[in-house]
Phi, psi and omega in degrees: 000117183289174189260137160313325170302293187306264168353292147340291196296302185307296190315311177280320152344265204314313157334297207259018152285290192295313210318295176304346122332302183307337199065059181252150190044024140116351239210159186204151179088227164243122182005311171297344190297161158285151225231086157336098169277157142285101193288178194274131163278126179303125149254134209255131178280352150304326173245052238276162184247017176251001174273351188342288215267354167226147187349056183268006166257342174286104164312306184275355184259318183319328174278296170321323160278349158288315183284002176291301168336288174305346169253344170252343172254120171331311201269338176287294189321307218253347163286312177335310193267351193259315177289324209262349164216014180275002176227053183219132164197189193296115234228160164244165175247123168254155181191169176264017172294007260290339187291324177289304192308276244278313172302322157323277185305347172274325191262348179290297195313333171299298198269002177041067212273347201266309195290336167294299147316315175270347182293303194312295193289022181242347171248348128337256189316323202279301205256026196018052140173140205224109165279123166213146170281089189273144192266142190231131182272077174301344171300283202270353174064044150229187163289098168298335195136179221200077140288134204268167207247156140292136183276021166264011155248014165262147171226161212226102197234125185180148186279121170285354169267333186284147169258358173227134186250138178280111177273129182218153178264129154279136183282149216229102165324286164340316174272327179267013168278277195291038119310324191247354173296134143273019161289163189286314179314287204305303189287355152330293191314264195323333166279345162263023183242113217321147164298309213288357148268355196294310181330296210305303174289009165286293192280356179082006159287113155321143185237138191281136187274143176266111205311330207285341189246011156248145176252144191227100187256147198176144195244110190256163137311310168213172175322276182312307166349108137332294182224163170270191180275105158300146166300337181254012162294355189270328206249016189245022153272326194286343186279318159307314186303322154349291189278341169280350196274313176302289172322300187305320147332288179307321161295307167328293133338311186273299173296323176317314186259338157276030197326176176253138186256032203300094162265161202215157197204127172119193174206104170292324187304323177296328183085049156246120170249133219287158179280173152307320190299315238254344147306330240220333180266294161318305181275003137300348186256321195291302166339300157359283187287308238315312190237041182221151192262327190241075166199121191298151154211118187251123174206204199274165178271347166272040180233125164237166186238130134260172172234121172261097184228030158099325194343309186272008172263332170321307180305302176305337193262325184285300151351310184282354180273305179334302183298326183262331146350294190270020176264315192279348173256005180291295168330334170240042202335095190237147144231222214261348191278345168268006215249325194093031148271209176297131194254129166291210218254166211285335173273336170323303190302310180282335165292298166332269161340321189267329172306301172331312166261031147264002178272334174279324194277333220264313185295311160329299193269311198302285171336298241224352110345307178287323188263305161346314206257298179287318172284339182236348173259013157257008136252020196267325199276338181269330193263014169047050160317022219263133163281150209272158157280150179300311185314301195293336173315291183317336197228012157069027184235136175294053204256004198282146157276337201246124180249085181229004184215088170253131179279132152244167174296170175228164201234115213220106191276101179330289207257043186338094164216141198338112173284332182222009185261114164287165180303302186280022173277289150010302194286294197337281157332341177234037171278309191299332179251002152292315177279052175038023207232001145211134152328158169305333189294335181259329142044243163315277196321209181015051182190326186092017190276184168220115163323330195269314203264331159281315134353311184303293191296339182285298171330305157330295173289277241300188177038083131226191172281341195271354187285135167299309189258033109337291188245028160272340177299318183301291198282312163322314176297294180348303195295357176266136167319293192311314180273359155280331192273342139329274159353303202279343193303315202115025194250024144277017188303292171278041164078350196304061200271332200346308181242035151326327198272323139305302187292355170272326170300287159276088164304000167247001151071204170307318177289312183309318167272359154261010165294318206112017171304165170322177137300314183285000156091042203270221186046200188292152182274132206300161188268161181318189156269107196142329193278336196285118170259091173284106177249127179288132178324175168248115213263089167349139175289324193243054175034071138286347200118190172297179169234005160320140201278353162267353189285314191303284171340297208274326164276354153283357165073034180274309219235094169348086165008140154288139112355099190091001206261336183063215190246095189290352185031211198309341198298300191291323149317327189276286264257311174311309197305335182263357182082016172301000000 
């Protein structure tokens, strides 16, 4: 009986024999012959072949597969949302006006200026460009709303020698079935939609947009660029590739729960192989089992089982997710420590981060550029907004003419936050304003304050209990017996010191000028109150006078008048009488 082995061998000889004769596997002739290369082909990135097939000239299938991204991949969705409201919050409009402020802030709440903002940057990042449309109120010369456009129904016709570019709405089949529809739904839908599109989508014409009222926010490459760029057109090979990775997961997974089962019936080493019949009685008893979990077969030691389920692949597959990850957040320049993953070492980490806001700061002025200009200076403009002189502030009067200085607003953020400063730049700085060695003003600036509204607020506060040196002034008074014990009377409640600044003048109060103190407030400091003791002279029974020893002095003519003191009459007997 020949061995299997041998038969084997022979069989394939013949095999790779015929094959190298046919000039089969790249090869012609006989095993010696020499071996034909192929030389290397330029490959042109123009012509790439796994983007062959998509849509990179279609606006509208192209976008659609950028928001498939943003709603099925994890890592787009929370970069997306992360760049388009992590340098946003909740903001006030400053200006130097307060009257112009308030009217500002009022039309920011109307127009839900914070939730428009962040609508512009998530379409900014995701499709790189973002359109809105404002409806303009002619009665009152304001902004009625800002409906946003997709930006695959705008179309953008301009010259790179031209500086204005024409914006026209394209007609949208969707919208002119409910225009022509007579449900009831549709025709709801359809009354909120402006008359000056109805035509257009009727007959099916672009309708030309009026540049002063769209606003067209866009991450252009350049100046000349029609439109911008999404950030996540740099990533959508690696997101295919993803998705062939994901399949293959799935295939995995799918053999994990289905295996390949592979029995062997027979023995090479013995040289026995089963007849058909006895082939054909085996695989009816396996067959059997097929679908019962607890079910035996006791038979001969030549029926074996493999199981092919994949096992060793997992590992090599966890790797190919690793690469196209960290390829898609180099591209949404991201990692995993702003994602909330595992963080590396901490200056890596912080050079990251400051690249990152200064790419947040950079989106922040272009954005807040934008709504200035389209939004708030055409109503500076109809409502002759100009800025005033202090004089005119002060009398609450307009006289300026010229509209070449229109007040707009500035962007003062609640929850502000600081894009590029860290805590020890932050100490540093105002260690530098402890020593006098910078203004305040920068400061302000690097903190987000408004100067005009700190100044306000310091004015406020003075003279009050909350001004610092309001109760270093307090404690300093304190420190006299006589104005603590005032203090403590209450006769400070309301704050009143009004005649302090007397009474620091003449340290003898009240009492000293109706004595007859100097003008200049000189002599002794009056004694507390309680303390002061008046005792009346002493009076001769047969009226000689007093009996005071200066009274005595001076009429023996021993003892002089005082000097400067002038004629104290009895003030001066008392003042004697206590030993003054």
């Amino acid at each position: 009986m020949p061995n299997i082995k041998e038969l084997s061998n022979k069989a394939f000889s013949r095999r790779a024999n015929t094959i190298m004769m046919d000039g089969g596997m790249g090869m012609m002739g006989s095993p010696s012959s020499s071996i034909n290369r192929v030389p290397m082909m330029y490959v042109d990135p123009l012509l790439d072949p796994v983007l062959m097939m998509f849509p990179r000239e279609n606006d509208t299938q192209l976008n659609a597969r950028l928001r498939h991204y943003y709603t099925y991949n994890p890592i787009v969705h929370s970069v997306i949302d992360l760049h388009s409201s992590y340098a946003l919050s909740d903001f006030e409009l400053r200006c130097e006006d307060k009257d112009i402020e308030q009217y500002y802030n009022d039309i920011k709440e109307r127009l839900d200026l914070l939730t428009m903002m962040i609508n512009l940057n998530r379409d900014f990042w995701l499709l790189g460009n973002a359109y809105m449309y404002g409806e303009w109120d002619y009665n009152n010369s304001e902004w009625v709303r800002f409906n946003q456009f997709p930006p695959e129904n705008i179309e953008i016709h301009r010259s790179y020698a031209g500086g204005v570019a024409v914006y026209f709405l394209k007609p949208d089949e969707s919208t002119k079935k409910v225009l022509q529809s007579s449900s009831a739904a549709d025709m709801a839908v359809a009354s909120t939609i402006p008359a000056e599109f109805r035509n257009a989508i009727l007959t099916g014409t672009p309708y030309q947009l009026a540049n002063e009222r769209i606003i067209h926010f866009a991450n252009r490459p350049a100046q000349y660029a029609l439109q911008g760029e999404s950030i996540l057109k740099s990533c959508l090979k690696d997101l295919m590739f993803e998705d062939k990775m994901r399949l293959l997961q799935f295939t995995y997974a799918d053999r994990a729960m289905y295996p390949i089962k592979h029995w062997k019936v027979g023995s090479e080493t013995k040289g026995w192989f089963p007849d058909k019949k006895h082939f054909d009685e085996t695989k009816a008893l396996i067959m059997a089992g097929i679908n019962d979990p607890d079910y035996n077969l006791i038979t001969h030691p030549f029926v074996n089982l493999e199981i092919k389920d994949q096992h060793g692949s997992w590992e090599d597959l966890k790797a190919q997710f690793e690469f196209a990850q960290k390829r898609i957040m180099i591209g949404l320049f991201c990692n995993d420590a702003m994602l909330g993953g595992e963080a590396g070492p901490y200056a890596k980490d912080m050079i990251n981060m400051k690249v990152v806001m200064h790419r947040y700061l950079m989106n922040r002025n272009l954005l807040e550029r934008v709504i200035r200009e389209k939004v708030f200076l055409p109503i500076a403009k109809e409502h002759g907004l100009i800025k005033r002189t202090q004089a005119e502030i002060q009398h609450k009067l307009r006289l300026s003419s010229s509209y070449n200085n229109f007040v707009l607003p500035k962007f003062f953020y609640k929850e502000r936050v600081n894009l590029l400063s860290s805590q020890s730049e932050q100490e540093m700085l105002l260690r530098l304003r402890q020593n006098k060695e910078i203004p305040f003003e920068l400061v302000a600036d690097m903190f987000g304050w408004d100067m005009d509204q700190l100044k306000e607020k310091f004015n406020n506060e003075a003279d009050t209990v909350f001004d610092p040196l309001y109760k270093t002034a307090k404690e300093d008074l304190a420190k006299e017996k006589a104005m603590r014990n005032r203090i403590l009377n209450g006769e400070f409640k309301n704050n009143n010191f009004s005649d302090i600044d007397k009474t620091k003048e003449n340290p003898q109060g009240k009492a000293g000028r109706e004595m007859g103190g100097a003008a200049n407030g000189g002599g002794r400091p009056p004694l507390p109150e309680g303390d002061l003791k008046i005792e009346e002279p002493a009076i001769l029974p047969n009226g000689e006078g007093d009996l005071s020893p200066r009274g005595k002095q001076e009429g023996a003519g021993e003892l002089p008048a005082p000097e400067g003191g002038g004629d104290l009459g009895n003030v001066g007997d008392i003042l004697s009488g206590i030993g003054v």
